[in-house]
C-alpha positions as CSV (number, residue, x, y, z in Angstrom):
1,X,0.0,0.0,0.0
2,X,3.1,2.2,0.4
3,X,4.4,2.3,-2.7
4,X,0.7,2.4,-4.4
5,X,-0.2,6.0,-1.5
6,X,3.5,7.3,-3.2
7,X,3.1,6.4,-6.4
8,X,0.3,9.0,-6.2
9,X,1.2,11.2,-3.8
10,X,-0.9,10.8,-1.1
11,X,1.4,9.1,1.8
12,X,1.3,10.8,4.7
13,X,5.0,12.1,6.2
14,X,4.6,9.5,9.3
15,X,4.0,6.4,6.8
16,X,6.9,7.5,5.0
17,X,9.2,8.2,7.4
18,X,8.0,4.6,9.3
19,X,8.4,2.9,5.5
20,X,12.5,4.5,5.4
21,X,13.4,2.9,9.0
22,X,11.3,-0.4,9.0
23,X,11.2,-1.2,5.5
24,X,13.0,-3.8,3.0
25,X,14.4,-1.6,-0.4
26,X,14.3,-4.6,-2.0
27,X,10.4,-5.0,-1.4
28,X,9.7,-1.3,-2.7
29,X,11.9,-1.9,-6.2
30,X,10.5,-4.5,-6.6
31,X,6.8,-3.2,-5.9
32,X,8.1,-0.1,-7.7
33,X,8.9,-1.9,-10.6
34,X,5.8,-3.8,-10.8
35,X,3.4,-0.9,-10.7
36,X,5.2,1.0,-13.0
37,X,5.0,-1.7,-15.6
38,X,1.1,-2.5,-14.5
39,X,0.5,1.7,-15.2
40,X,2.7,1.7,-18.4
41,X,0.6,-1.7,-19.6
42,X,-2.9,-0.2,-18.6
43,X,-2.3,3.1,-20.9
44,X,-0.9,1.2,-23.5
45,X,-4.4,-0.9,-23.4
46,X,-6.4,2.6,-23.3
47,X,-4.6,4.4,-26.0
48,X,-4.7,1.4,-28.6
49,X,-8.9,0.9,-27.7
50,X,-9.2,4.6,-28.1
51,X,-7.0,4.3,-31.8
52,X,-9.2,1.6,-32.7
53,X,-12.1,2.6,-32.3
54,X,-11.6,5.8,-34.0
55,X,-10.2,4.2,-37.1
């Protein structure tokens, strides 16, 4: 849920800060990765619908 709150910009200072001294950095590259892939993947999916249908 971390990286999902900063991937928008809504995590609060205190979940950071708790995220930066408790946290694995493998666990939020990883997560990192995966959701920017996921984002990059769903506008890929929009963009060609839209491009079809107005072809």
């Amino acid at each position: 849920m971390s990286v999902l709150a900063a991937g928008f910009g809504v995590q609060s200072k205190k979940s950071r800060q708790r995220d930066f001294e408790h946290g694995k950095p493998v666990v939020f590259i990883v997560t990192g990765i995966i959701f920017t892939f996921l984002f990059i993947a769903s506008v890929m999916m929009v963009v060609s619908t839209v491009l079809d249908k107005a072809g």
